[in-house]
C-alpha positions as CSV (number, residue, x, y, z in Angstrom):
1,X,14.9,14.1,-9.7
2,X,15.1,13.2,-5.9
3,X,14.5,10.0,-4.1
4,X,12.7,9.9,-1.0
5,X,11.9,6.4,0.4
6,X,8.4,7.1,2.2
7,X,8.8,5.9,5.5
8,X,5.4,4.4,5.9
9,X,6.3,2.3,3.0
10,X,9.5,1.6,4.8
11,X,7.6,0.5,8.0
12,X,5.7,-1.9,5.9
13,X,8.8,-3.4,4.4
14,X,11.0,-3.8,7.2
15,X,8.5,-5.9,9.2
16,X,7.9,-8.5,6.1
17,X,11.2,-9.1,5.2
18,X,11.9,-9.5,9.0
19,X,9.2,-12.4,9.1
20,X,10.7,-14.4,6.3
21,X,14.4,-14.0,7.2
22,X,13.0,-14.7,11.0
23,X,11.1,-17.8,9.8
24,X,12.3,-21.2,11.5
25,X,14.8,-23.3,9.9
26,X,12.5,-26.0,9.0
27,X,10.5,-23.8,7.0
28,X,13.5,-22.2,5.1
29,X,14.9,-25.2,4.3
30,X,11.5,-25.9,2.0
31,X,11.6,-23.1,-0.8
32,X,11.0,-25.8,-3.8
33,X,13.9,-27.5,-5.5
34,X,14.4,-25.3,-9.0
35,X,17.6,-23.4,-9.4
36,X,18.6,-20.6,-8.2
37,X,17.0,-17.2,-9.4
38,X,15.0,-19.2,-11.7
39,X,11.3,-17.4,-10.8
40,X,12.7,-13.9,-11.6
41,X,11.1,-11.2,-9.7
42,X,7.6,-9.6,-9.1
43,X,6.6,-7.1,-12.1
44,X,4.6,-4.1,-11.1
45,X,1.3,-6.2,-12.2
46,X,2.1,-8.6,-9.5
47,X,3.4,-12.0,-11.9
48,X,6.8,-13.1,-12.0
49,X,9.3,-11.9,-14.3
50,X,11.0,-8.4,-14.7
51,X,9.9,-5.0,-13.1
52,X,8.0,-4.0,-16.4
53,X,7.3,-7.0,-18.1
54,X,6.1,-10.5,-17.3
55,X,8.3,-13.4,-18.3
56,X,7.6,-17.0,-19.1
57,X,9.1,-18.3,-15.5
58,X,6.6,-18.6,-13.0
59,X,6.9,-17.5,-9.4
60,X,9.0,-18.9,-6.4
61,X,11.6,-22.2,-6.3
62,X,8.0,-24.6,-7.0
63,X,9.2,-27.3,-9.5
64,X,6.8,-30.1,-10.2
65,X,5.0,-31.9,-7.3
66,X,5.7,-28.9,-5.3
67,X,4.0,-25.6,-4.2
68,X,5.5,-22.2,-3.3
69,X,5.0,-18.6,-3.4
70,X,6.2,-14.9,-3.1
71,X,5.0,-12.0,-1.8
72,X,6.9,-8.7,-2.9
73,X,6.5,-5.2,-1.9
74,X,7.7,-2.1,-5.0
75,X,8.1,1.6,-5.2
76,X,8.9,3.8,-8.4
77,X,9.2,7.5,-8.1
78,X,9.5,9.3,-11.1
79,X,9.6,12.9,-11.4
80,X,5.9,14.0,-10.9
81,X,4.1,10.4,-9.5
82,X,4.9,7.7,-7.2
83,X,4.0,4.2,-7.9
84,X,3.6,1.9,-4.9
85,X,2.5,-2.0,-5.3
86,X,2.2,-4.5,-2.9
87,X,1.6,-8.0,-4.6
88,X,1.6,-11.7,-3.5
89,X,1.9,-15.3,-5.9
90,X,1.3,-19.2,-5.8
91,X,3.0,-21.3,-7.9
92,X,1.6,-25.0,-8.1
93,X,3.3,-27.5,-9.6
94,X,5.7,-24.9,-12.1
95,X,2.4,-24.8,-14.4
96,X,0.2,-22.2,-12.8
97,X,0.9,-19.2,-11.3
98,X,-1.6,-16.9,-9.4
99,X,-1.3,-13.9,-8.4
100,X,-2.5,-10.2,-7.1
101,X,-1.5,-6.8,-6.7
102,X,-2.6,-3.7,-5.3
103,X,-0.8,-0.8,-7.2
104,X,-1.2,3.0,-5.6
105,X,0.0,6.1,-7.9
106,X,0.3,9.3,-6.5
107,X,-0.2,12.5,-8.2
108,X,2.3,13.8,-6.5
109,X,2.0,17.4,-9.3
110,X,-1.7,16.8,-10.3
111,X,-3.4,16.1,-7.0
112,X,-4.3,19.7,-6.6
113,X,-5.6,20.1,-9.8
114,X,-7.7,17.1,-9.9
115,X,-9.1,17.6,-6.8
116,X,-7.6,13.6,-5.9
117,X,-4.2,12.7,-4.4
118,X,-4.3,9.3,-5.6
119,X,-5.3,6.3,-8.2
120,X,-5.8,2.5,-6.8
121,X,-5.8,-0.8,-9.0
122,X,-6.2,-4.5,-8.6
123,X,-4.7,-6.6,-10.6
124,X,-5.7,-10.5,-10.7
125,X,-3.5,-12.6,-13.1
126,X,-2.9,-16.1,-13.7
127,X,0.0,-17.9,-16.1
128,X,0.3,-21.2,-17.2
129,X,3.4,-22.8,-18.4
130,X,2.6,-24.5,-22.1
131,X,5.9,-25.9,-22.8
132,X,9.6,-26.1,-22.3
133,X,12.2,-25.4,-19.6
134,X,13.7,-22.0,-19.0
135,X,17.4,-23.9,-18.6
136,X,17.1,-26.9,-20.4
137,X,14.7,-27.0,-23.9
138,X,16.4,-25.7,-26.9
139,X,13.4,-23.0,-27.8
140,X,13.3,-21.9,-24.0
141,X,10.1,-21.8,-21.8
142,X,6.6,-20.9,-23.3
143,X,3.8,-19.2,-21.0
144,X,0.1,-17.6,-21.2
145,X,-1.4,-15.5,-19.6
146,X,-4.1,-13.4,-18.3
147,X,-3.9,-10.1,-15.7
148,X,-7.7,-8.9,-14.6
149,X,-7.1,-5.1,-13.9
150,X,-10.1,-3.3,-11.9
151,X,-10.2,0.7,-11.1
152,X,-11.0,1.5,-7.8
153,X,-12.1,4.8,-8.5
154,X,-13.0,5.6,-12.2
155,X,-13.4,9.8,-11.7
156,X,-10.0,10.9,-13.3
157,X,-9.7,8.4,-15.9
158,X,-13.5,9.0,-16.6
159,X,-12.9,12.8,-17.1
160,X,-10.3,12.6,-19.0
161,X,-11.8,9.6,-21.7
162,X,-11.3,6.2,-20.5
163,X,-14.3,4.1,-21.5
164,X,-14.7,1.9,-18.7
165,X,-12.6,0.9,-15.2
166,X,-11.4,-2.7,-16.2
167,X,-10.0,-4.8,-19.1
168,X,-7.9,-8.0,-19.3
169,X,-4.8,-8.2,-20.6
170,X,-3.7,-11.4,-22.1
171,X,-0.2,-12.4,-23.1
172,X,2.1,-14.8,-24.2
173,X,5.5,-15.2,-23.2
174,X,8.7,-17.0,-24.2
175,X,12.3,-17.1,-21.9
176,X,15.6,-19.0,-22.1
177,X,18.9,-19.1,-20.8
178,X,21.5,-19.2,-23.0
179,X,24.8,-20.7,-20.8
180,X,28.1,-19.1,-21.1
181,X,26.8,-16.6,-24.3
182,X,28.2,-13.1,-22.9
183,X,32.0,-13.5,-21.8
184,X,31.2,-16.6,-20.6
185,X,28.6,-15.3,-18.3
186,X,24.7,-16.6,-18.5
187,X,22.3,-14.5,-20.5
188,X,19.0,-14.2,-20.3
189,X,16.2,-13.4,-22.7
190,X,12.4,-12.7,-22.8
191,X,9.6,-11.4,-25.2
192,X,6.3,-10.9,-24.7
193,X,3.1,-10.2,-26.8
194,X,0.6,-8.7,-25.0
195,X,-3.4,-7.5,-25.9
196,X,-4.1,-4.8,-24.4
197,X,-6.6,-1.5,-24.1
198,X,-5.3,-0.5,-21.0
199,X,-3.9,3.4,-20.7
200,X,-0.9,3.7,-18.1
201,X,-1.2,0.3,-17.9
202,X,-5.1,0.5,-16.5
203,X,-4.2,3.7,-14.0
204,X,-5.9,5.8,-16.5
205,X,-8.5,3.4,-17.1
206,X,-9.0,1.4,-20.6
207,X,-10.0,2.2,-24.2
208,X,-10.6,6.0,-25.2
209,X,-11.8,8.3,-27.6
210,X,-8.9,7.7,-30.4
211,X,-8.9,3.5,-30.1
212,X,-11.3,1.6,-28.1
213,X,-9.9,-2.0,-29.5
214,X,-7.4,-4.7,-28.4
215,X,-4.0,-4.2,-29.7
216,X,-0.8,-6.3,-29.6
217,X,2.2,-4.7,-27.9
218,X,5.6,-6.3,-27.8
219,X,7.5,-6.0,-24.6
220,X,11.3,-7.6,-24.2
221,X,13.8,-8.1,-21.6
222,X,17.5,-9.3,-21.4
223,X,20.1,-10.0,-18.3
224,X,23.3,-10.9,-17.6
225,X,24.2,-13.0,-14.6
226,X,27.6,-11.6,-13.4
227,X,27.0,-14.6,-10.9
228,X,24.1,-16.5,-10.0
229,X,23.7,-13.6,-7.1
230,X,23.5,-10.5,-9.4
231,X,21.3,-10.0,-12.8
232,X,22.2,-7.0,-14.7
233,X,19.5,-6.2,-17.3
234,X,17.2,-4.0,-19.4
235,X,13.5,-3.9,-20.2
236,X,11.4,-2.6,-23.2
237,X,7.6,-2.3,-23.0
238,X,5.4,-0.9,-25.9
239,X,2.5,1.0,-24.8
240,X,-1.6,1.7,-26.6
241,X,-2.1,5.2,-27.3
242,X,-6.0,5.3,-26.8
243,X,-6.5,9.0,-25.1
244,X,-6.3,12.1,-27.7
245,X,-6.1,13.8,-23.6
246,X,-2.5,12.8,-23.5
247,X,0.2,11.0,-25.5
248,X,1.3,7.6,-24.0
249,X,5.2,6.6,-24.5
250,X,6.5,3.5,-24.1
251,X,8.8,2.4,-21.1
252,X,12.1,1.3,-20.7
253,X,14.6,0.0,-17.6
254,X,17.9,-0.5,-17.1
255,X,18.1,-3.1,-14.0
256,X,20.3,-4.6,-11.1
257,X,19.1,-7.7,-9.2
258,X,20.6,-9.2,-6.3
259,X,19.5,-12.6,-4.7
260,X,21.2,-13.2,-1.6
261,X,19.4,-16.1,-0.9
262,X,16.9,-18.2,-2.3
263,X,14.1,-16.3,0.1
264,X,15.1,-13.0,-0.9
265,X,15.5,-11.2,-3.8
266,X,16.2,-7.1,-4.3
267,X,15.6,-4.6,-7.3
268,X,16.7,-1.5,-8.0
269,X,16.3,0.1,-11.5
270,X,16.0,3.2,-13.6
271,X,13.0,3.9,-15.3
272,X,12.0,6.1,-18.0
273,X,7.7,6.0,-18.3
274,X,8.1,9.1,-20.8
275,X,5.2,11.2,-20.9
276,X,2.2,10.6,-18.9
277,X,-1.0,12.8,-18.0
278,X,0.6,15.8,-20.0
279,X,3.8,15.5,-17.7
280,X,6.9,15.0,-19.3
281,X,10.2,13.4,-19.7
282,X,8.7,11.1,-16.2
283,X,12.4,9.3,-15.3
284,X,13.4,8.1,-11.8
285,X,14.4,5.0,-9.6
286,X,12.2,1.8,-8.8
287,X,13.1,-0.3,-6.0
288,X,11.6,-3.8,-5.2
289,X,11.7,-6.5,-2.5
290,X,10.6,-10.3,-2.8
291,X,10.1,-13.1,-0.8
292,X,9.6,-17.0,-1.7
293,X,8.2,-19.1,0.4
């Protein structure tokens, strides 16, 4: 496995984080009023929460009576593909979150044999906050939500048995912080349910020829803030197995967060995505870099 930060990528990355640490002081100031690190991160689908999975929190410092919003910019490369996603959020009030990505996988292995260097998705999601507080309600905080996944080119999932180039996901999520559980250090815990048909997470389209039907996965996630800068966790997402083409594993993180500031947040993990497209053992490093606003 080697890591090679693409420096297009880095071009686009430098320049946003610039604007937002260049930003007046007037406008820094305003970042909402909830505590620190309390909106998680950006997922790869663009909502707030984990890398892999989508917590209950909602996006940005917004408490109630206030508006905010992130923008974040991710990379995973793995042994045979490179995942890039650029995604942006509002948060209005701390009850709905809205939010969109554009994720770009490169077959980095396959693009000669498929004739295609490349797969594109948008994602549209929205979450609603149904009850509770993250920090302060004994059962935690309590979220739904949707993510709208459309194929921007249906050829390779199409040849290899996808039945169509979108499907929604719908999920429901629950979080809390447990103070002072873990060596007196805050701990943090999520699950998820999640319907989904989608294979690779939609990359490969959704539905196949083995299972063309909703099914509920479970996803969880847990961290450990060593201090209210840095989160040390791990992530667990079940995956469909729809396509008799290829066997899907599930995925799996270990994670480090740092939030330097309340405008700035940066991940770095390693993931394990398992199998995918008849490629094995696909392991590697994910980096990601958020804004709030």
């Amino acid at each position: 496995m080697t890591l090679s930060i693409n420096t297009q990528w880095a071009k686009t990355v430098v320049p946003v984080l610039a604007l937002g640490l260049l930003a007046t002081p007037a406008a820094l100031a305003d970042v909402g009023s909830r505590i620190w690190a309390t909106g998680g991160v950006t997922t790869i689908e663009g909502s707030a929460g984990g890398g892999l999975v989508p917590w209950a929190v909602l996006g940005s410092y917004a408490d109630d009576e206030e508006w905010g919003g992130t923008a974040a910019l991710s990379r995973a490369e793995v042994d045979d593909y490179t995942l890039s996603v650029t995604g942006a959020g509002l948060n209005w009030n701390n009850r709905i979150e809205v939010t969109v990505a554009r994720q770009t996988l490169d077959l980095d292995t396959l693009g000669f044999a498929l004739q295609q260097d490349e797969l594109n998705q948008d994602i549209f999601g929205a979450k609603v906050r149904l009850a509770g507080d993250v920090l302060y309600s004994p059962w935690g905080q309590w979220s739904a939500g949707v993510l709208h996944k459309r194929q921007r080119d249906f050829t390779v999932p199409d040849t290899i048995g996808a039945r169509t180039d979108s499907g929604t996901d719908v999920y429901i999520s629950g979080s809390k912080l447990f103070f002072a559980a873990v060596f007196g250090r805050n701990l943090l815990v999520n699950a998820t349910a999640r319907g989904t048909r989608a294979n690779q997470g939609g990359l490969l389209g959704f539905g196949g020829d083995r299972n063309n039907s909703y099914e509920v996965m479970a996803e969880v996630g847990a961290g450990v803030f060593i201090n209210r800068q840095w989160l040390v966790g791990a992530e667990y997402r079940q995956k469909p197995d729809n396509l008799s083409f290829a066997r899907e594993d599930d995925w799996w993180d270990v994670f480090v967060a740092w939030v330097p500031d309340r405008r700035l947040a940066i991940t770095a993990a390693f993931v394990n995505l398992g199998d995918v497209a008849t490629l094995t053992d696909q392991q590697g490093v994910y980096l990601s870099l958020q804004g709030s606003f």
